[in-house]
ROSE-4610 file (N, C-alpha, C; in Angstrom, 1 decimal, always signed):
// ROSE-4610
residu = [X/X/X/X/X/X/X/X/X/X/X/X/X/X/X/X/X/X/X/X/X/X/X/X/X/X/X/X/X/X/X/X/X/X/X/X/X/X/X/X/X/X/X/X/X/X/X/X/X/X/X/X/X/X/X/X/X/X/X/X/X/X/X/X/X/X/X/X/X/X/X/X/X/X/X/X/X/X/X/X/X/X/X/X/X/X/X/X/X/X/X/X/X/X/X/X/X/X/X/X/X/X/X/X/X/X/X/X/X/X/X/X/X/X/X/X/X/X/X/X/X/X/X/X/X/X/X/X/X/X/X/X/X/X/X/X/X/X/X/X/X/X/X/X/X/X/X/X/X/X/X/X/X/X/X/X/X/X/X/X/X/X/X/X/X/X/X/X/X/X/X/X/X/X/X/X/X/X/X/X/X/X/X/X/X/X/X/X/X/X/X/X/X/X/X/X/X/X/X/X/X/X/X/X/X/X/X/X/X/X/X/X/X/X/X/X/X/X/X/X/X/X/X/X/X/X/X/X/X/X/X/X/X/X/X/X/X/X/X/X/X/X/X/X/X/X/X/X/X/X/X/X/X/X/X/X/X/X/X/X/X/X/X/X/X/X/X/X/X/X/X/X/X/X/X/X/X/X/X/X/X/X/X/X/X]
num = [1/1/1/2/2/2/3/3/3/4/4/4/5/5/5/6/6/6/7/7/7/8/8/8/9/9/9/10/10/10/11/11/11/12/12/12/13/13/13/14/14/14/15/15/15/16/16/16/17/17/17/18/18/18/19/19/19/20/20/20/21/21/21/22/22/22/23/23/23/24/24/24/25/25/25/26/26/26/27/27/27/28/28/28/29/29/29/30/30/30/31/31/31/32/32/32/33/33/33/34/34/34/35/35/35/36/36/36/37/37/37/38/38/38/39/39/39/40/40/40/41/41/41/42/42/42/43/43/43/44/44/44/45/45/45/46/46/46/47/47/47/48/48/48/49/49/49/50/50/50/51/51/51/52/52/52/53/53/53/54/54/54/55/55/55/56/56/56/57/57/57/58/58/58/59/59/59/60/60/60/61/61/61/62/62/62/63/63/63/64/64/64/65/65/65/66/66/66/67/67/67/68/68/68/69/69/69/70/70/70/71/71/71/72/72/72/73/73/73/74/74/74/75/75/75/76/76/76/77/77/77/78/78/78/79/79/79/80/80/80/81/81/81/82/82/82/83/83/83/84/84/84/85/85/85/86/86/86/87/87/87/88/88/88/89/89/89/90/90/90/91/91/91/92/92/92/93/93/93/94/94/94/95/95/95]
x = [+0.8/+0.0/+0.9/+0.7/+1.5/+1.1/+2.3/+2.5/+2.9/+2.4/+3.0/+3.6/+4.4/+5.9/+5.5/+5.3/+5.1/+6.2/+6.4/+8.0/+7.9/+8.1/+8.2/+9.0/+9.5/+10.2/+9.1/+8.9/+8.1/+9.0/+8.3/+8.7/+8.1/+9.7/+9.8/+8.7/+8.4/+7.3/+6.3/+5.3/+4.1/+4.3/+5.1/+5.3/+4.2/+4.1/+2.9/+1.5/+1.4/+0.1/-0.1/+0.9/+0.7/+0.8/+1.6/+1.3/-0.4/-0.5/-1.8/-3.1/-2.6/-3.5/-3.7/-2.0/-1.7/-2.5/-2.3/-2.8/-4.4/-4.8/-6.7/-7.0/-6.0/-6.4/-6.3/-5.5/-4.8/-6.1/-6.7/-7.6/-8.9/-9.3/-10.4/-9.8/-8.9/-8.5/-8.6/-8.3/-8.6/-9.9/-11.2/-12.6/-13.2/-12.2/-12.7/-12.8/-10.8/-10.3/-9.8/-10.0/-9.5/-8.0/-7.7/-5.8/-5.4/-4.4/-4.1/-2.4/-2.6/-1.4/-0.2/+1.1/+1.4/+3.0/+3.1/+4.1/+5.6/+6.4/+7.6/+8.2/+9.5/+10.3/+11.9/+12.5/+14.2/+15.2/+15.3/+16.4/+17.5/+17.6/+18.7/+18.0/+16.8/+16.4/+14.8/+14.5/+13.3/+12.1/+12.6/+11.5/+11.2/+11.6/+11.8/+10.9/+9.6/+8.7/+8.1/+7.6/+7.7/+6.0/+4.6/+4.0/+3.8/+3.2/+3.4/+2.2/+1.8/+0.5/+0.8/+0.5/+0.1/-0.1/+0.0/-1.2/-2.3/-2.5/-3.4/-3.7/-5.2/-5.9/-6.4/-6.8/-7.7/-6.3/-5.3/-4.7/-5.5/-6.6/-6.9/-8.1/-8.3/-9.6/-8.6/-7.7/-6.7/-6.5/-5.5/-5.2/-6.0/-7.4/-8.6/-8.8/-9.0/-9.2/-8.1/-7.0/-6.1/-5.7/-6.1/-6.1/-6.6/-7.8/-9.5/-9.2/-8.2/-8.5/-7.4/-5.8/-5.0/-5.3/-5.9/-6.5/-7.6/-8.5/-9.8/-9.1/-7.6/-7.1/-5.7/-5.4/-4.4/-3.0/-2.6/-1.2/+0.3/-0.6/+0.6/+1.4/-0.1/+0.3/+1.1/+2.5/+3.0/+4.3/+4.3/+5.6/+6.8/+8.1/+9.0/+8.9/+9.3/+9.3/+10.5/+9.6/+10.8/+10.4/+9.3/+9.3/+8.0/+7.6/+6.2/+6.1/+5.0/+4.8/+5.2/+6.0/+6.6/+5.8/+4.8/+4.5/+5.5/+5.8/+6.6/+5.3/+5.4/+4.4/+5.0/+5.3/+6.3/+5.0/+5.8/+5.0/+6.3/+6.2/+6.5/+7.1/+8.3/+8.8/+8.9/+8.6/+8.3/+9.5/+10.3/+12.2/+11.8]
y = [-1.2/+0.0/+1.2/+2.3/+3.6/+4.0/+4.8/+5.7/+7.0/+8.4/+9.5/+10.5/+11.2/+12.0/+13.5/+14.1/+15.5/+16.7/+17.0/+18.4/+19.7/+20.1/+21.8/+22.8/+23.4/+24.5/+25.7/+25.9/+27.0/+27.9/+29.4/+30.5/+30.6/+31.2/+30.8/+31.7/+32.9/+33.8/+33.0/+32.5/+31.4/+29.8/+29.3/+28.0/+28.2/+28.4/+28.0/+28.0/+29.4/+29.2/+28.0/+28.2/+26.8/+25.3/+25.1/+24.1/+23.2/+24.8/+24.4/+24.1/+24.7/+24.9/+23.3/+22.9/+21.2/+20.4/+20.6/+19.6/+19.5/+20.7/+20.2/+19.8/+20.2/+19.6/+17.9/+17.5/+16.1/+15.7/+16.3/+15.8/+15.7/+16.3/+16.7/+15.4/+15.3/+14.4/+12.9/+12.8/+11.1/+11.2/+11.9/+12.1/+11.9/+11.9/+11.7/+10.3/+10.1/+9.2/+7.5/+7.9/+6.7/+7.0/+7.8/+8.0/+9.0/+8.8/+9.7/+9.3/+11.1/+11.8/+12.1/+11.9/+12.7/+13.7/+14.5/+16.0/+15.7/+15.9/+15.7/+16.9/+17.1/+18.0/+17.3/+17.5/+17.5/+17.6/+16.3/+17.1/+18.0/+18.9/+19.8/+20.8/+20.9/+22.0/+21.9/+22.3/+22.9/+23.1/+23.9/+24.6/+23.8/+22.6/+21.8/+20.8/+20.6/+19.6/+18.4/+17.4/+16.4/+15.6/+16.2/+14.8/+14.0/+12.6/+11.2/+10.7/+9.7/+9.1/+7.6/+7.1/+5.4/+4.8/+3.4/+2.6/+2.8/+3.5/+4.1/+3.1/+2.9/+1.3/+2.2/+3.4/+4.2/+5.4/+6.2/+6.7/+8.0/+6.9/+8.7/+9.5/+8.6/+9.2/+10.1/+9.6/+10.4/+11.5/+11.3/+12.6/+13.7/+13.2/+14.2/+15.2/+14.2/+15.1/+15.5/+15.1/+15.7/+17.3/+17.6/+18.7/+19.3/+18.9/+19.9/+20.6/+20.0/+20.2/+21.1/+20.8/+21.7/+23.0/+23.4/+24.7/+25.0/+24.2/+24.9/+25.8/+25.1/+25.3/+26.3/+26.4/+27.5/+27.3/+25.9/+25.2/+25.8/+26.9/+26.7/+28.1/+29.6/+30.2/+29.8/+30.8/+30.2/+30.0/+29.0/+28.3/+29.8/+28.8/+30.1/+30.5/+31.6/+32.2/+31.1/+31.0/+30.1/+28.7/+27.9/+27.1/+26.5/+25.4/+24.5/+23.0/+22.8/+21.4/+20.3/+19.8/+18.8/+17.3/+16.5/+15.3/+14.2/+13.3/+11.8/+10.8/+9.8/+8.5/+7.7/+6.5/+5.6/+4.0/+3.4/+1.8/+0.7/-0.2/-1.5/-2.5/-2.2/-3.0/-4.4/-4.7/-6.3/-6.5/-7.2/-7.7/-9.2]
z = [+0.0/+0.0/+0.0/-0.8/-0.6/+0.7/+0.6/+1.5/+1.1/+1.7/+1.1/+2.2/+1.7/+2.3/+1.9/+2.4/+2.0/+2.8/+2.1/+3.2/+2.7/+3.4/+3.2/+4.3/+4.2/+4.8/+5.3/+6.2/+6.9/+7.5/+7.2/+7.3/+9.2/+9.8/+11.3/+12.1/+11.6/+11.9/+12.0/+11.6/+10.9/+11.2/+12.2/+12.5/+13.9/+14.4/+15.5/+14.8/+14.2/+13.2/+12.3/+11.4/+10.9/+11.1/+12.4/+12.9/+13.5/+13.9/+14.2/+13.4/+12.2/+10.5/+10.1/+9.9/+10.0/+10.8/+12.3/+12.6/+12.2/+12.9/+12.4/+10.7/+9.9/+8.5/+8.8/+9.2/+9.8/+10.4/+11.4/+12.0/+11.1/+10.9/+9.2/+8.1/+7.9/+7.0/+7.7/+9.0/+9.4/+9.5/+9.5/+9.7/+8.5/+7.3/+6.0/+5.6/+5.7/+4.6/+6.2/+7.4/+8.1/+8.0/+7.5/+7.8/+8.6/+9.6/+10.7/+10.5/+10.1/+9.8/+10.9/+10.3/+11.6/+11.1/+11.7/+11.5/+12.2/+11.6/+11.9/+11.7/+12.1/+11.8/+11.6/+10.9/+10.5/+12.3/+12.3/+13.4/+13.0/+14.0/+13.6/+12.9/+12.0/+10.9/+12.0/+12.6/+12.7/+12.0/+11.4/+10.0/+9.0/+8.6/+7.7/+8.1/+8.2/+8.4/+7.0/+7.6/+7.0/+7.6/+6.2/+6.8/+6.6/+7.1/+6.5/+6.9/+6.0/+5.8/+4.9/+6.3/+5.3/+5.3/+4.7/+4.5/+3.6/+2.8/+2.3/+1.1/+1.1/+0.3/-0.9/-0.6/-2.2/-2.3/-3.0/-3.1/-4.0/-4.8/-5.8/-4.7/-3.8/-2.5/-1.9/-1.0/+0.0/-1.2/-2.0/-2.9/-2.7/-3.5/-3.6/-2.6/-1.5/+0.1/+0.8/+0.4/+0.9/+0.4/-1.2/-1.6/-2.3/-1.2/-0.8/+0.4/+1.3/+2.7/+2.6/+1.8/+1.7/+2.1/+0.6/+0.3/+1.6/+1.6/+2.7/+4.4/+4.2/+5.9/+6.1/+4.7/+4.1/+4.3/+3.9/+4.0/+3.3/+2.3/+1.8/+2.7/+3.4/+3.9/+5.4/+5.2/+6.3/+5.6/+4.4/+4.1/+3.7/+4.0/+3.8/+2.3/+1.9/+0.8/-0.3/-1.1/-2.5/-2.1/-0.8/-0.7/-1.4/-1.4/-1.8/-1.5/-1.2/-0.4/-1.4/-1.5/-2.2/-1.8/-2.6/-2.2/-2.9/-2.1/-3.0/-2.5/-3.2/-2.7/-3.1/-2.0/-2.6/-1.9/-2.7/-2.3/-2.5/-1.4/-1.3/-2.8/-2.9/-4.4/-4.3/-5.4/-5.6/-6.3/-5.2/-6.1/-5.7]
């Protein structure tokens, strides 16, 4: 089952605000999709957060709601200037 990796760099001003932006999207998002997200940060880099979600059985469902909810909760305000939410999705290789 994928899994997805999302990072971004946040502007240090806007890190409590947007932490808080994150989590209730996170929360709104396991009320949708059954996936409960969770926020990391970089050791050593602070501002450099990372969220993760997985297990995920419908990937084009999660997608969808994930960025409905982006936008509804204002994820991208906040991020440091030159940055953007970068998603990877990786799955389980069959060697």
């Amino acid at each position: 089952m994928p899994g997805y990796y999302i990072y971004y760099r946040v502007a240090p001003e806007h890190a409590a605000s947007l932490e808080a932006r994150v989590r209730a999207m996170q929360a709104a998002l396991a009320a949708k999709t059954g996936i409960a997200g969770r926020l990391l940060e970089k050791r050593g880099e602070p501002l450099l957060w990372m969220e993760v979600y997985e297990d995920l059985a419908d990937g084009e469902r999660f997608e969808q709601a994930l960025s409905r909810l982006v936008t509804e909760h204002g994820l991208t305000d906040g991020l440091l200037p030159g940055s953007q939410r970068k998603t990877e999705c990786f799955i389980e290789g069959e060697r």
